[in-house]
C-alpha positions as CSV (number, residue, x, y, z in Angstrom):
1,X,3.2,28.7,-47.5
2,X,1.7,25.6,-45.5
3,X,1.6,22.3,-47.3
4,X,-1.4,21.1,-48.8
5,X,-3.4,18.5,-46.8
6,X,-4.0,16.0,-49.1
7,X,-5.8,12.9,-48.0
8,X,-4.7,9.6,-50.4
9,X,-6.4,6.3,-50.8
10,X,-4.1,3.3,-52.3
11,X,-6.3,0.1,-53.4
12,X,-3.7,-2.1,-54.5
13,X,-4.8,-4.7,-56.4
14,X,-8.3,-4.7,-54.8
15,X,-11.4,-3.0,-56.6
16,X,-13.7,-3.5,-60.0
17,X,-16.3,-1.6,-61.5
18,X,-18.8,-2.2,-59.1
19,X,-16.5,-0.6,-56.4
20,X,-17.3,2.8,-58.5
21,X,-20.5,3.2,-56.2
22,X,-17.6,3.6,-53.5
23,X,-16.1,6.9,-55.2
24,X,-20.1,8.0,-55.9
25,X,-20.0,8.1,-52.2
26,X,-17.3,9.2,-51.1
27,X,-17.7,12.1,-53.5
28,X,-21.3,13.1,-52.3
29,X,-20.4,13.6,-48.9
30,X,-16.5,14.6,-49.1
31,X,-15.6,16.1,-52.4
32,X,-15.8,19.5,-50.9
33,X,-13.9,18.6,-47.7
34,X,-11.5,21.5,-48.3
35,X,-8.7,19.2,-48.0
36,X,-7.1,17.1,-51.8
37,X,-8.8,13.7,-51.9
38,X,-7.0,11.5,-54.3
39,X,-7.7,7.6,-55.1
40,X,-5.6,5.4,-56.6
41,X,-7.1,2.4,-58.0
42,X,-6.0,-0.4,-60.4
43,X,-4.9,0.8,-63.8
44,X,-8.1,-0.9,-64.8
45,X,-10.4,1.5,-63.1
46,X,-8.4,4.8,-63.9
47,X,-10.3,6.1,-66.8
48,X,-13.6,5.3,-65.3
49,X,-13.1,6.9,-61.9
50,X,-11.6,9.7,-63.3
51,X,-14.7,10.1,-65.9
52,X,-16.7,10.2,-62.8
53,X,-14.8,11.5,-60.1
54,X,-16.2,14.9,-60.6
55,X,-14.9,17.8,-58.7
56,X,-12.9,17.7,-55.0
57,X,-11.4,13.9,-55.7
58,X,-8.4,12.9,-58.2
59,X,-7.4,10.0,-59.7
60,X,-3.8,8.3,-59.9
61,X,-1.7,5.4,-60.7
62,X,-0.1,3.3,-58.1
63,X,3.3,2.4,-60.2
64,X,4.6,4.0,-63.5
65,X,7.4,2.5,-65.6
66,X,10.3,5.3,-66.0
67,X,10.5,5.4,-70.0
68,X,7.1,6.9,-72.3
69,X,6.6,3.3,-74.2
70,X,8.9,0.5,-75.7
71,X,8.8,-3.4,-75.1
72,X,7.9,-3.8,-71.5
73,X,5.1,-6.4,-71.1
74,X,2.6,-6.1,-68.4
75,X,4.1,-2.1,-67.4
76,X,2.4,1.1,-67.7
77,X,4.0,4.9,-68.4
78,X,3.3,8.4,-67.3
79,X,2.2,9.2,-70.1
80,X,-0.7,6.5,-70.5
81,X,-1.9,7.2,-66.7
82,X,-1.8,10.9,-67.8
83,X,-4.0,10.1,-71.3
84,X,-6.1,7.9,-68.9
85,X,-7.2,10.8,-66.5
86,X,-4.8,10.3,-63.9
87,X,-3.6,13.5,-62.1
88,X,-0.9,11.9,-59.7
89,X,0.8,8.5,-59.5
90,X,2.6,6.8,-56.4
91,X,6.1,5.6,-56.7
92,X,8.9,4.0,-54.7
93,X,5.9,2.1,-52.4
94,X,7.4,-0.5,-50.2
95,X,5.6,-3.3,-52.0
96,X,7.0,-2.5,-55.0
97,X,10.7,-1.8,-53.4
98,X,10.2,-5.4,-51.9
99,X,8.0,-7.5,-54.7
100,X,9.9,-6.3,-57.3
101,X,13.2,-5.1,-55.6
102,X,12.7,-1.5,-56.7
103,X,16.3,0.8,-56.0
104,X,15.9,4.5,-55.2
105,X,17.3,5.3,-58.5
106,X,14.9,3.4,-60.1
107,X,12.4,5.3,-57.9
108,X,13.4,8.5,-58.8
109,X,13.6,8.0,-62.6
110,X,9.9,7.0,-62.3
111,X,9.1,10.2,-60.3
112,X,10.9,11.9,-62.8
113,X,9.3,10.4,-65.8
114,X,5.8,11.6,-63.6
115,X,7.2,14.9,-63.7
116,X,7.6,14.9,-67.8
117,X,4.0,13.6,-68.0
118,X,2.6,15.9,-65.8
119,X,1.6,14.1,-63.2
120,X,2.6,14.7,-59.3
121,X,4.7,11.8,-57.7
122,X,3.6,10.6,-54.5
123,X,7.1,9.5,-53.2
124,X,7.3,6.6,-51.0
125,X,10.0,5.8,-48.3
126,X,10.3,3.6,-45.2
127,X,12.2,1.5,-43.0
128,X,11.6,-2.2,-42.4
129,X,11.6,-4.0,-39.2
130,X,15.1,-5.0,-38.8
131,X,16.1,-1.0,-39.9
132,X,14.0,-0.2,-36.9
133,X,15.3,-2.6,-34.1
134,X,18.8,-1.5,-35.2
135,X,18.0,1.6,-34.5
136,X,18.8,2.7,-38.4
137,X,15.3,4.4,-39.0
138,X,16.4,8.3,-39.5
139,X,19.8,6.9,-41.7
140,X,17.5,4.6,-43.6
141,X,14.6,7.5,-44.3
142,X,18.1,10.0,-45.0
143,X,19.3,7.7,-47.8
144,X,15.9,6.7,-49.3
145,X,14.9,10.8,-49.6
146,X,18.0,11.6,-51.2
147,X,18.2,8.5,-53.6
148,X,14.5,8.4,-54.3
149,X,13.6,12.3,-54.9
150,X,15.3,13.9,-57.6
151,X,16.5,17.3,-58.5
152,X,13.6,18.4,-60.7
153,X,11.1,17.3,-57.6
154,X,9.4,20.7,-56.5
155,X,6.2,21.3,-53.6
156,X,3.8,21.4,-56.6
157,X,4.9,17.8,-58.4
158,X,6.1,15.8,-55.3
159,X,4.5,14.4,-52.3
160,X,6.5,12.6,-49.7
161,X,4.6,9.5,-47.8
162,X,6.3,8.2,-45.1
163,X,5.0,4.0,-44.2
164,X,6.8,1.9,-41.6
165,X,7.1,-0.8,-43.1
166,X,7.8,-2.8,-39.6
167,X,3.8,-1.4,-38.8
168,X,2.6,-3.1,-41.7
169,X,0.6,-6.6,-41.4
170,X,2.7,-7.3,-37.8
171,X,0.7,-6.0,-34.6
172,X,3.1,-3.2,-33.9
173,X,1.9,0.3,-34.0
174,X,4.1,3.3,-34.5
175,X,3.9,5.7,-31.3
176,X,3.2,9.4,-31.8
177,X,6.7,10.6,-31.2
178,X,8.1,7.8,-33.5
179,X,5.9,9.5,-36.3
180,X,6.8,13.0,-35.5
181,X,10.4,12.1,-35.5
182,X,10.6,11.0,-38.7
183,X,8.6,13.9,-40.2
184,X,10.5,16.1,-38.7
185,X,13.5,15.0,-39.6
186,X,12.4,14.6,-43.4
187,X,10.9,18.2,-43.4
188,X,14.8,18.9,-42.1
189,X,16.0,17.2,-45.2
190,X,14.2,18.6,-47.9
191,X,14.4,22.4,-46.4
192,X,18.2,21.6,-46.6
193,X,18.1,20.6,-50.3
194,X,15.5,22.1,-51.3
195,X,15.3,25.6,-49.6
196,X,11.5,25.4,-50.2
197,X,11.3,22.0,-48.4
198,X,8.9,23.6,-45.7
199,X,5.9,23.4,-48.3
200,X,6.4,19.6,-49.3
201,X,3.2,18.0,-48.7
202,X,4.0,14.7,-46.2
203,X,2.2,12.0,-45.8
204,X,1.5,9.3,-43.4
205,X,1.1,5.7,-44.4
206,X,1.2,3.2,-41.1
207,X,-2.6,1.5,-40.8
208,X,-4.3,4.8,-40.6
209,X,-8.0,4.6,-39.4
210,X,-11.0,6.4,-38.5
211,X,-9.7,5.7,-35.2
212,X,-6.7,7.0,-35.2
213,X,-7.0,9.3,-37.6
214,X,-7.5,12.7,-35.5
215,X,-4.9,11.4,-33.7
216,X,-1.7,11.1,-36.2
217,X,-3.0,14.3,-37.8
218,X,-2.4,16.1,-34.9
219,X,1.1,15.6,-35.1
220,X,4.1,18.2,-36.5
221,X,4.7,18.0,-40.0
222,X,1.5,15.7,-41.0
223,X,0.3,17.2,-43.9
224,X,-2.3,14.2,-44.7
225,X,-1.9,10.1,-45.0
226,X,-1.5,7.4,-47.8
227,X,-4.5,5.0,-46.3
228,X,-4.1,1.4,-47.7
229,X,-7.1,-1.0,-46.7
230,X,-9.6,1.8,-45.1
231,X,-10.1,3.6,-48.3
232,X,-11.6,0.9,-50.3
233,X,-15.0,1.6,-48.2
234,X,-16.3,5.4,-48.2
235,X,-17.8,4.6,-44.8
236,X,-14.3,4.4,-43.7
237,X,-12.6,6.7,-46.1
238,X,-14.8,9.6,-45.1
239,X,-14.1,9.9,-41.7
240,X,-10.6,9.8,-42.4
241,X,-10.6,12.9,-45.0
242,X,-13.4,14.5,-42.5
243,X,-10.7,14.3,-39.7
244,X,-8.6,15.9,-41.7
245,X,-9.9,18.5,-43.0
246,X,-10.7,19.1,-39.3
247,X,-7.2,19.1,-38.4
């Protein structure tokens, strides 16, 4: 069975409640894309959006912590996100791995700990610059799968986004072969561990944009993006899940 195409927006910390009229709109003219639409806003605007949100567009987390509750200032668990109204919840995201200095074990006992709550873990890997230059991209994206993805991590509660982190913020842009190699060699991966690998859902996370968009969905083993700054606007959003869903 072909993966999903799932279309996800990340806000970061960027968004309040006016930014609801966003998700109005993008809604109205996208929620029946026939492709997954998913946002993920700030934990403060979880409950609202997905009051709202209505039918064709899901709500997650961005981070989760990897135990239910306990003394951990400031963090949030599956379980809360889940009792908020969120449906999925990214982990593993290369801020996070570089902020806060997150290890792929520590990744994969949050996607885990998603997996207990019910909610579907959008997986994040990448390679930074200097992994790049050395020519270390396919060892690093090799290591981070099997570190970061754990056992219990199945087609219907994983997703697998794939962001250069050298792309990010610095002017360079990933070529279309550069993309395609690394999907292809993660679908190789997870068909190798996983035997149903071939129907993990995978993602693309490098800067995508309306004007692009048609582009990097055209290539092999694309099953959909994680979009960072062009989600926050429906106007830019919408061509991107329309592009999509055309693909």
């Amino acid at each position: 069975m072909a993966p999903r195409k799932l279309a996800a927006g990340n806000w970061k910390m960027n968004g309040t409640l006016a930014a609801l009229a966003e998700l109005d709109a993008l809604a109205r003219d996208h929620g029946e894309a026939g492709v997954d639409v998913l946002i993920c806003p700030p934990a403060t605007l979880i409950h609202a959006m997905s009051s709202r949100a209505g039918q064709g567009i899901a709500v997650g987390g961005q981070d989760c912590h990897a135990k239910d509750s306990g003394a951990h200032t400031g963090d949030i668990s599956a379980p809360q996100l889940r009792d908020a109204g969120a449906s999925h919840v990214i982990v593993g995201h290369s801020e996070r791995r570089t902020d806060h200095a997150e290890t792929d074990g520590e990744v994969a006992a949050k996607a885990i700990a998603a997996h207990k709550a019910g909610l579907v873990s959008v997986i994040c890997v990448g390679e930074t610059e200097a992994e790049r230059d050395g020519g270390q991209t396919l060892d690093v994206i090799a290591r981070q799968l099997a570190g970061s993805v754990p056992d219990c991590a199945t087609a219907a509660n994983t997703v697998i986004a794939y962001e250069p982190v050298w792309a990010i913020g610095t002017g360079r842009t990933p070529t279309g072969d550069q993309i395609a190699e690394v999907h292809a060699a993660m679908r190789d991966a997870l068909v190798r561990r996983f035997g149903d690998g071939a129907d993990f859902a995978l993602l693309y996370g490098g800067s995508v944009k309306p004007s692009n968009a048609a582009e990097i969905f055209a290539i092999p083993h694309v099953d959909g993006a994680l979009v960072g700054g062009a989600s926050l606007k429906a106007s830019d959003f919408g061509p991107i899940v329309a592009a999509l869903a055309a693909a």
